[in-house]
N, C-alpha and C positions, 0 to 999 in steps of 0.2 A: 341578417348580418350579425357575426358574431359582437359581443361586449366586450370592448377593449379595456382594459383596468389603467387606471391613471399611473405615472411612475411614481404616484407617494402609496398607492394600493399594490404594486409590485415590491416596493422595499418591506412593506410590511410584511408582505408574503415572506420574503428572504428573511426577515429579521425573525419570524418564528418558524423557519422551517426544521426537517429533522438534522441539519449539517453538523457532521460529525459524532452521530449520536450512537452509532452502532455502524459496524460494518455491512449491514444492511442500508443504511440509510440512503437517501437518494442524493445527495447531495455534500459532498466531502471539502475539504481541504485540502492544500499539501502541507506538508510534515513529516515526522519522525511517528508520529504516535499509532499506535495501532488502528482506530478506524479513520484517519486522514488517509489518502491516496500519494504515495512516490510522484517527485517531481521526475521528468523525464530525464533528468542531469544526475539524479541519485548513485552513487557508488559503494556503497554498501561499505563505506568505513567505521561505520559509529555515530558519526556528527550528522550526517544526510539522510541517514539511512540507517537499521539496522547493520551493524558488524557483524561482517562470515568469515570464519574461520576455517582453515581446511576438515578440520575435525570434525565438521557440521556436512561433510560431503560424504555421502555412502552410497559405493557402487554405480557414480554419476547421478544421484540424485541428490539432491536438498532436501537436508530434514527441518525445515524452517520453524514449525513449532515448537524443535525441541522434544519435542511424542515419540513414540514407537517407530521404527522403520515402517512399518507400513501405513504410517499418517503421513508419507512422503506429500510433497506439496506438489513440487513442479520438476521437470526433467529440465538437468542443464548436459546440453548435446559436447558439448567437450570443454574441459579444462586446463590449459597451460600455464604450468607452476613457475614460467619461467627460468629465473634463477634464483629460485628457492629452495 
């Protein structure tokens, strides 16, 4: 039968784990910062999120890094400028 760790043996686990520490890490936050993980409410204004600009958009892709067009990140399948 496996060893079950007490819950003052699990916080300690939590209290030194890698959270936040790298975008590798296993274990994240939410936030704004780059190795925290987006809440699922995120809009991309500035305040929640990273701010996207249309200027940040080339040929329906996202240049999120700011890098070269071809460090593209993620495809965004259509954009509606509204009335902008």
């Amino acid at each position: 039968m496996p060893i079950v760790p007490s819950s003052e043996d699990v916080n300690v686990f939590h209290t030194n784990s890698d959270k936040d520490s790298s975008t590798q890490a296993l274990h994240h936050t939410l936030g704004i910062k780059p190795t925290q993980a987006s809440p699922g409410n995120h809009t991309h204004n500035g305040v929640d999120s990273p701010f996207i600009k249309f200027s940040d958009i080339e040929g329906g892709w996202m240049n999120v890094d700011g890098g070269e067009p071809w460090t593209i990140y993620a495809p965004i399948p259509a954009l509606d400028g509204g009335g902008i």
